[in-house]
C-alpha positions in Angstrom: 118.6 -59.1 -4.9 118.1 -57.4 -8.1 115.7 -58.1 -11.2 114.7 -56.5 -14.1 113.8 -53.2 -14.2 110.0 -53.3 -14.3 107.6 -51.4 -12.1 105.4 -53.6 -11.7 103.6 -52.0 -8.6 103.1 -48.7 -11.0 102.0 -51.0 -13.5 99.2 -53.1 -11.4 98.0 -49.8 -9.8 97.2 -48.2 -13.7 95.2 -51.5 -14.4 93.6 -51.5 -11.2 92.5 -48.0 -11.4 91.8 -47.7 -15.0 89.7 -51.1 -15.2 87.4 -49.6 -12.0 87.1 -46.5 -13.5 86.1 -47.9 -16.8 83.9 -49.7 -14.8 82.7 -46.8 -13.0 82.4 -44.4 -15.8 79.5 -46.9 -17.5 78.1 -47.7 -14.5 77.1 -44.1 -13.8 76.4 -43.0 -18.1 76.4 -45.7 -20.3 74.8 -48.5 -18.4 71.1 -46.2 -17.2 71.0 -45.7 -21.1 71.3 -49.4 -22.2 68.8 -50.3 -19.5 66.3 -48.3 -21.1 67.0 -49.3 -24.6 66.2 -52.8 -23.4 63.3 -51.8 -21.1 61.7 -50.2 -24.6 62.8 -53.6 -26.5 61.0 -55.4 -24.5 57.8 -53.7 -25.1 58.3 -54.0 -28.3 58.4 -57.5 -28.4 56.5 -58.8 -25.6 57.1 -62.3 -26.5 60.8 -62.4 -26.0 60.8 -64.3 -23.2 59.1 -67.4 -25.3 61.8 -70.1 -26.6 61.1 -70.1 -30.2 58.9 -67.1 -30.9 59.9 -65.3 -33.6 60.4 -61.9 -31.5 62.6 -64.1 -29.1 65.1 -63.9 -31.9 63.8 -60.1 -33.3 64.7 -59.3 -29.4 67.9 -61.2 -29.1 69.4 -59.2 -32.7 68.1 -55.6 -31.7 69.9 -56.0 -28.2 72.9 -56.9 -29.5 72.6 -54.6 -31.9 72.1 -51.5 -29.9 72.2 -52.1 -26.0 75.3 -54.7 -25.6 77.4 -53.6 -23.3 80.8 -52.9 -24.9 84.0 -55.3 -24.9 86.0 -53.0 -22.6 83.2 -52.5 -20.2 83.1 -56.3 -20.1 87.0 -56.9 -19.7 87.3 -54.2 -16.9 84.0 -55.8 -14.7 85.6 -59.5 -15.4 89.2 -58.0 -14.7 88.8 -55.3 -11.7 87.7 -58.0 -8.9 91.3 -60.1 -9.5 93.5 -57.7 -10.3 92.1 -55.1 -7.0 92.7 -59.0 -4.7 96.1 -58.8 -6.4 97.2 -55.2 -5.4 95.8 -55.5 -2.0 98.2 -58.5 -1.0 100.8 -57.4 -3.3 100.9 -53.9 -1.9 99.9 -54.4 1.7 100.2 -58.0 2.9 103.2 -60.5 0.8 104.9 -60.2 -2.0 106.8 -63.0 -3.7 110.2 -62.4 -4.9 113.0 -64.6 -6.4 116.3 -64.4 -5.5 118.8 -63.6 -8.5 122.3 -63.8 -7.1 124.7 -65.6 -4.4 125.1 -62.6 -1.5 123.1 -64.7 0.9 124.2 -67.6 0.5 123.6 -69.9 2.5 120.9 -68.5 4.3 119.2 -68.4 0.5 120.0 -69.4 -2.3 119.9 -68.8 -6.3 116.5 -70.2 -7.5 115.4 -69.6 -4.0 111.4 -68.2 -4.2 110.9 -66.0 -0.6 107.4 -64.4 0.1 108.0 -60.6 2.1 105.5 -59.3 4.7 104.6 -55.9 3.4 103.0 -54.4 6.5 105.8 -55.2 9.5 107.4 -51.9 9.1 104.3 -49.9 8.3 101.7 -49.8 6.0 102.9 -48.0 2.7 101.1 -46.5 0.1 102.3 -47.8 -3.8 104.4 -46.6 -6.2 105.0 -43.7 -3.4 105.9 -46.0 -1.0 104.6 -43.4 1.3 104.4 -45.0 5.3 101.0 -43.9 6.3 100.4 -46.6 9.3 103.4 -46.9 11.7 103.3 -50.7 12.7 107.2 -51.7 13.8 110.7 -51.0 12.9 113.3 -53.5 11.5 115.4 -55.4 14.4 118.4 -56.3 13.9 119.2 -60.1 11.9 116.2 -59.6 10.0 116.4 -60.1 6.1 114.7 -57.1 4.5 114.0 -56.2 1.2 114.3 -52.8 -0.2 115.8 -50.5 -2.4 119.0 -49.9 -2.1 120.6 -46.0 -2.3 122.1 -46.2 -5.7 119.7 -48.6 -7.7 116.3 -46.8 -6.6 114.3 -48.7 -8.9 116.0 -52.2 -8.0 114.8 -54.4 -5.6 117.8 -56.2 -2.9 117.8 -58.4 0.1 119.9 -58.2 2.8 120.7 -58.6 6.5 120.3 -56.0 8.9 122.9 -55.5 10.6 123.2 -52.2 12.1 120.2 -49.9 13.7 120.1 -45.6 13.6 123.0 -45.1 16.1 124.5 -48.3 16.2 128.6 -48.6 15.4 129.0 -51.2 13.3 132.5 -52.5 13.3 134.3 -55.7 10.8 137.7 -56.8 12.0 139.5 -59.7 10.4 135.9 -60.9 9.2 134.2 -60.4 12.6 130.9 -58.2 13.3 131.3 -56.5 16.1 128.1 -54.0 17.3 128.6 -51.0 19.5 132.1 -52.8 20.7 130.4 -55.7 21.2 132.0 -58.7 19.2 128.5 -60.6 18.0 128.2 -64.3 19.0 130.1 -66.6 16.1 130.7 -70.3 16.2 132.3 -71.9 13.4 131.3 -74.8 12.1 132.6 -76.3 8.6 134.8 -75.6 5.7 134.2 -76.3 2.7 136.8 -76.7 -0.1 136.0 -75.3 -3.2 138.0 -75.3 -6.9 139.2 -71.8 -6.2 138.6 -70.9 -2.5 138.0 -72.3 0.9 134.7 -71.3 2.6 134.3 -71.1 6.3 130.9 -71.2 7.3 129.9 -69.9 11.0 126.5 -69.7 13.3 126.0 -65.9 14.0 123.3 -64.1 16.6 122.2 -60.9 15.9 119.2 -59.6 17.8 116.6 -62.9 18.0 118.1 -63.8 14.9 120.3 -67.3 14.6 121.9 -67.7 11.4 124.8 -69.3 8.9 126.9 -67.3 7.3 129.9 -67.5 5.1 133.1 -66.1 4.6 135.8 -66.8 1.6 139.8 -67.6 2.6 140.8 -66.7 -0.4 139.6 -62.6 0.1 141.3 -60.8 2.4 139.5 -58.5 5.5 137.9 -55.7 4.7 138.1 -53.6 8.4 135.6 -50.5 8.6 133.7 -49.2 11.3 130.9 -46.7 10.6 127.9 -44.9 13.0 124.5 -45.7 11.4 122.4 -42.5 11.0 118.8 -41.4 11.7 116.6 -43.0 9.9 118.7 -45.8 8.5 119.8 -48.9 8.7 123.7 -50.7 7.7 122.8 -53.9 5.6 125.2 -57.1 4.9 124.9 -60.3 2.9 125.0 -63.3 4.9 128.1 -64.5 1.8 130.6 -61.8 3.5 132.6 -61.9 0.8 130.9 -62.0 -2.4 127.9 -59.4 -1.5 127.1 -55.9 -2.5 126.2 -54.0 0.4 125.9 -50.8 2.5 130.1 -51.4 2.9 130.0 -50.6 -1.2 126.8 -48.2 -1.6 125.9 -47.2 1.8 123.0 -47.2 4.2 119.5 -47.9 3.4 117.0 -44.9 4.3 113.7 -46.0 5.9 111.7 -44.7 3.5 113.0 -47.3 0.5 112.1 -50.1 2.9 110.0 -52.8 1.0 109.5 -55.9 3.9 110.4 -58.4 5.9 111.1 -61.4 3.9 109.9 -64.8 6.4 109.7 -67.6 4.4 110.9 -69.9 1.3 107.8 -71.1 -0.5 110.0 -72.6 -3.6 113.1 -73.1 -5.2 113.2 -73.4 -9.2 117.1 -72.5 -10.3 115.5 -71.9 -14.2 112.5 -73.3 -16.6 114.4 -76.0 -18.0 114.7 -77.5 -14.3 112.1 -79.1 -12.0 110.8 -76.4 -9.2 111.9 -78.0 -5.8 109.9 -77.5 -2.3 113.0 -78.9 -0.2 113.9 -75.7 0.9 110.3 -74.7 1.9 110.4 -72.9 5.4 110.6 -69.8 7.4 113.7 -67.9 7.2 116.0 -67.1 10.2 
């Protein structure tokens, strides 16, 4: 997955903390001193209160006059409440995300709109992305967002395929982990104007999925140890999918989340959105 280069979690956490602290700011020194302009107004014009007295409207003019409460006190109080629900589920519980590009095809597709748990590998602080609750670790044949070693400021989904320690072998387009060839079943081809595609059932930890592989590329073999503190990621389109066999393994600390569900698929704004594929991802 990529997308454009905006940080939006830096972003929501200026407006959040600069609307509350606008907020704060006249709570705490503006705010006593309007309160008293209008206590004294209103002994001024003890009348205000009546509909249609003349001091109703005297009152009404010298409050807004001198004690209204200014236009960016009143954005950041109507503002703060939304935008701090926001960061809170954006930061620490989902996050929707739309998927840009083909590599995991056909577990998801382009147009494909997934929502990530935030909190299944630990609680982490934004913008930092500082883990500061441990809650679990990434199995493998989850799909996991994150940031991958080269593009630190671009988000990508993936498989996981490989755990710290694991080998992680590919022979003539077969996974195999810790010598272990991983369960495959094929079951389709599908001719295409350029290339054959041979799609196949894989199981990788609790994980049951389809994947794809192109006839037309020929096998790229490796075999690699995963180290500490990382994890070897692959897109479920073998061949057409940047991954750690081009830019390496993912550290834990660029983890974003656990992606678990399709909540809409919309290939562009001149198309109809589309809740066909709605569902959780395996």
């Amino acid at each position: 997955m990529s997308g454009v280069n905006i940080d939006f979690p830096l972003i929501l956490t200026i407006l959040v903390a600069g609307s509350g602290l606008i907020w704060l700011l006249d709570a705490l020194f503006l705010a006593p001193g309007r309160r008293q302009t209008v206590s004294a107004l209103q002994q001024q014009f003890p009348n205000w209160q009546q509909e249609g007295h003349p001091q109703s409207s005297q009152y009404a003019a010298r409050v807004e006059d001198s004690a209204s409460e200014p236009v960016i006190v009143e954005y950041a109080k109507s503002f703060f409440p939304v935008l701090l629900v926001v960061f809170v589920l954006r930061s620490f519980i989902a996050e929707p995300f739309q998927i840009p590009s083909s590599s995991m095809v056909p577990t998801l597709e382009v147009g494909d709109y997934i929502l990530v748990n935030k909190f299944t590998y630990g609680i982490r602080l934004p913008v930092t992305r500082t883990k500061v609750i441990d809650v679990g670790e990434p199995e493998r044949g989850d799909v996991m967002v994150f940031f991958p070693p080269h593009m630190n400021d671009t988000y990508f989904i993936k498989r996981v395929i490989g755990l710290p320690g694991d080998t992680v072998s590919y022979r003539n387009k077969r996974l195999y982990i810790n010598g272990e060839l991983v369960s495959h079943e094929e079951v389709a081809i599908v001719p295409g104007p350029h290339a054959r595609y041979r799609l196949g059932i894989e199981e990788l930890g609790d994980a049951r999925f389809t994947m794809q592989t192109n006839d037309a590329r020929l096998p790229d073999d490796f075999s690699v140890v995963v180290k500490p503190g990382h994890y070897f990621m692959m897109g479920d389109n073998r061949d057409n999918s940047s991954d750690s066999r081009v830019w390496g393994q993912v550290p834990e600390k660029d983890i974003v989340g656990r992606a678990f569900a399709v909540w809409m698929h919309w290939e562009s704004f001149l198309s109809i959105p589309s809740f066909d594929r709605v569902g959780f991802i395996e």
